[in-house]
C-alpha positions in Angstrom: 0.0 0.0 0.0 1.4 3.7 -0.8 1.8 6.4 1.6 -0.5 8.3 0.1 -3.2 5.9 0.5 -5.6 6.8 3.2 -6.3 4.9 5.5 -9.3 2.5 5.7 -9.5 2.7 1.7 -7.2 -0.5 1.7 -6.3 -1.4 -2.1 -9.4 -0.3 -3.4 -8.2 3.0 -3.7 -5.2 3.5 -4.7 -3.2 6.7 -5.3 -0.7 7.3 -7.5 1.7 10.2 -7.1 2.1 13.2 -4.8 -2.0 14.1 -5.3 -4.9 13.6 -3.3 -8.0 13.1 -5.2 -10.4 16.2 -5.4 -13.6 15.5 -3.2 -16.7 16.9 -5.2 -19.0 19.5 -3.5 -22.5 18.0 -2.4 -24.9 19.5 -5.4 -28.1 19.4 -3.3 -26.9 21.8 -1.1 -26.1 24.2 -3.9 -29.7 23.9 -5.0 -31.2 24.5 -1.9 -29.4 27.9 -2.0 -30.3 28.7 -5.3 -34.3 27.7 -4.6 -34.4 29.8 -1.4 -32.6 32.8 -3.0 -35.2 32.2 -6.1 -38.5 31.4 -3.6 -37.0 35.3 -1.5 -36.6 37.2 -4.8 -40.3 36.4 -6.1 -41.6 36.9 -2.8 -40.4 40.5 -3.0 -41.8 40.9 -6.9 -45.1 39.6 -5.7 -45.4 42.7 -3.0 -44.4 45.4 -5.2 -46.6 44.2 -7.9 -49.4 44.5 -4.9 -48.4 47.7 -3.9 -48.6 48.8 -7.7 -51.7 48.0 -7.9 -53.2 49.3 -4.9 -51.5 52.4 -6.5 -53.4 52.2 -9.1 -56.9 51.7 -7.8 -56.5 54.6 -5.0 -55.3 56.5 -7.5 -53.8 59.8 -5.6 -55.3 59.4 -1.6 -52.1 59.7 -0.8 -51.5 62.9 -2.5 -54.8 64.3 -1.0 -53.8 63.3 2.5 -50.3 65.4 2.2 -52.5 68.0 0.6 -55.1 67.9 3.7 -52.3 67.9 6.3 -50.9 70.5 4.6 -54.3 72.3 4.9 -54.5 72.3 8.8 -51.2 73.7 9.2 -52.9 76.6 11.5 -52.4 80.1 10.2 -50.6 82.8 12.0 -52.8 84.7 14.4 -52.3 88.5 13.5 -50.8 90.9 16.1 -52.4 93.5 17.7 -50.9 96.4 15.5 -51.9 94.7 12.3 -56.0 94.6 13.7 -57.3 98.0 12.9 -58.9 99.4 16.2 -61.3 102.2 16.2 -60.1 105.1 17.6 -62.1 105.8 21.0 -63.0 109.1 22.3 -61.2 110.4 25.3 -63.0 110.6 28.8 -62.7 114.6 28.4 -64.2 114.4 24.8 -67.8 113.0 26.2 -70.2 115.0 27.7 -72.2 113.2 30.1 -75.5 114.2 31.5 -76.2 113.0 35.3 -79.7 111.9 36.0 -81.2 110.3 39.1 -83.7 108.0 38.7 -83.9 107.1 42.7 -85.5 108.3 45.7 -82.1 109.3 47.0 -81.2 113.2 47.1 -78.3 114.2 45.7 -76.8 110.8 44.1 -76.5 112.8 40.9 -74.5 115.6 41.6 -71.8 113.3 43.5 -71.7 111.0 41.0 -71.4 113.4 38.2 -68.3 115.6 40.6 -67.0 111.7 40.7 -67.1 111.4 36.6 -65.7 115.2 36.4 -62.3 114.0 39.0 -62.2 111.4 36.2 -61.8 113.5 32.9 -65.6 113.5 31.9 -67.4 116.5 30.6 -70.3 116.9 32.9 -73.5 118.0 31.3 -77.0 118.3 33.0 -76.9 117.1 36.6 -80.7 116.6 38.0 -83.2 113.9 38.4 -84.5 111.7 35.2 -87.6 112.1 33.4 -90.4 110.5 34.0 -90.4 107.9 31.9 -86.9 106.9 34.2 -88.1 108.5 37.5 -88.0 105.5 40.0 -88.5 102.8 37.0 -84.8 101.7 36.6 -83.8 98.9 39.4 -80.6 98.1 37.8 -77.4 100.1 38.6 -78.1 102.4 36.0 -78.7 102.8 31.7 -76.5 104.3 29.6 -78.6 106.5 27.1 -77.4 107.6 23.9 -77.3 107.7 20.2 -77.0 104.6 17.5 -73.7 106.2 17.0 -72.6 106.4 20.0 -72.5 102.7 21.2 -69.2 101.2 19.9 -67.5 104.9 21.5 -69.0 107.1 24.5 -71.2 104.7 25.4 -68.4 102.1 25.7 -66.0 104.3 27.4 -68.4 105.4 29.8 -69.7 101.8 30.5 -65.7 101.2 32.0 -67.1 103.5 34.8 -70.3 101.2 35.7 -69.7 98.1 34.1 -73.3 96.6 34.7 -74.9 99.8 33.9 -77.7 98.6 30.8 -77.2 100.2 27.5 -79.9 101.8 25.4 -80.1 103.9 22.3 -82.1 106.7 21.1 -83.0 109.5 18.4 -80.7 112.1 19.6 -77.7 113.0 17.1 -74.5 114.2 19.1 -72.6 111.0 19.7 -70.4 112.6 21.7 -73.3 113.3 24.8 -74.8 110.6 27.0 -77.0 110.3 29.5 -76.3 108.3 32.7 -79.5 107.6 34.6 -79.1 106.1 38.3 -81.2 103.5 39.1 -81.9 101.9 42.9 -79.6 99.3 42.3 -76.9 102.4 42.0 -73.9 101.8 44.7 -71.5 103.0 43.3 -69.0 104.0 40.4 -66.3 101.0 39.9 -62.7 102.6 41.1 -60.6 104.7 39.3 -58.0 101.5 39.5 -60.8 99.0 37.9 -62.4 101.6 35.5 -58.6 102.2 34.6 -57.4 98.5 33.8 -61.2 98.3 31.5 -60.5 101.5 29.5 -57.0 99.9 29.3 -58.1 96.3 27.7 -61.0 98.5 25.8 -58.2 100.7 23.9 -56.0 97.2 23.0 -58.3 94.5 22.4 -57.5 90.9 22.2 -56.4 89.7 18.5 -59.3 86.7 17.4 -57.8 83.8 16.9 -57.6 82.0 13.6 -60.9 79.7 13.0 -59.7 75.8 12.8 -60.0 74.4 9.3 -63.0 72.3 8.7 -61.6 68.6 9.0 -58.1 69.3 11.0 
């Protein structure tokens, strides 16, 4: 027996030379490879032909959905100096007219000194007509014209803030009427009716409506 023999192949096998013989690869492993790698790779065609398709029949929900998210980005809410404001008339620009609509002497004439310390014109000072005379149980009405309600009426009502607001034919916006009813205690202070004339002169910017659907 040669050298190069292995052993266990007894004479069988004999070799020849300075070689070994080649062992052969096993082939079935090879094609197991080559099925799974095949089985993966149509696997992966399948699911992008699906998602083609569902492409196709949706045609563009995608799109809108970007587009709709898009859509609720909120808009900016503008600043106070870019809201026009109406320009208010200064306490010392209305005239008011004092009238007491209670049984209680004198109410008028130190209410309307009160409104006077504060920078109002004072007007008439006396008791109400009669068709106010003891008939108002609130605090007291604000009287004046159409005109007047979105700017002497408004500053006046920072001075009695439940005081009830009424209009009438007159046409001076610029003069009101204050009538005191039995409900009257008293003015608000010059520190409240200050901070109101305050957030009356630099309104709150609205904020933006919310998009339909966001």
């Amino acid at each position: 027996m040669s050298m190069l023999t292995p052993p266990g192949m007894g004479g069988q096998y004999k070799i020849t030379g300075d070689k070994y013989p080649r062992m052969r690869r096993n082939r079935g492993r090879r094609r197991l490879a080559f099925a799974v790698i095949a089985a993966v790779a149509a696997l992966g065609l399948l699911g992008w032909g699906t998602l083609q398709l569902i492409d196709v029949f949706t045609g563009g929900d995608k799109a809108d959905a970007v587009g709709a998210a898009a859509d609720c980005t909120p808009s900016p809410s503008p600043s106070p100096s870019q809201q026009p404001v109406k320009a208010l008339p200064k306490p010392g620009q209305i005239t008011v007219n004092v009238l007491n609509a209670t049984p209680r002497s004198g109410l008028a004439k130190s209410t309307a000194d009160e409104l006077k310390k504060r920078g109002f014109k004072i007007g008439e000072v006396g008791n109400a007509t009669k068709e106010y005379d003891k008939k108002v149980k609130g605090s007291g009405i604000l009287l004046g014209s159409a005109a007047a309600t979105d700017s002497a009426l408004r500053v006046l009502r920072t001075q009695l803030a439940d005081a009830q607001l009424k209009t009438d034919t007159r046409t001076k916006p610029a003069e009101v009427d204050l009538v005191i009813g039995t409900g009257f205690k008293a003015l608000a202070t010059k520190a409240d009716a200050d901070k109101a004339m305050t957030t009356l002169a630099k309104p709150t910017p609205t904020p933006s409506p919310t998009k339909q659907g966001c």
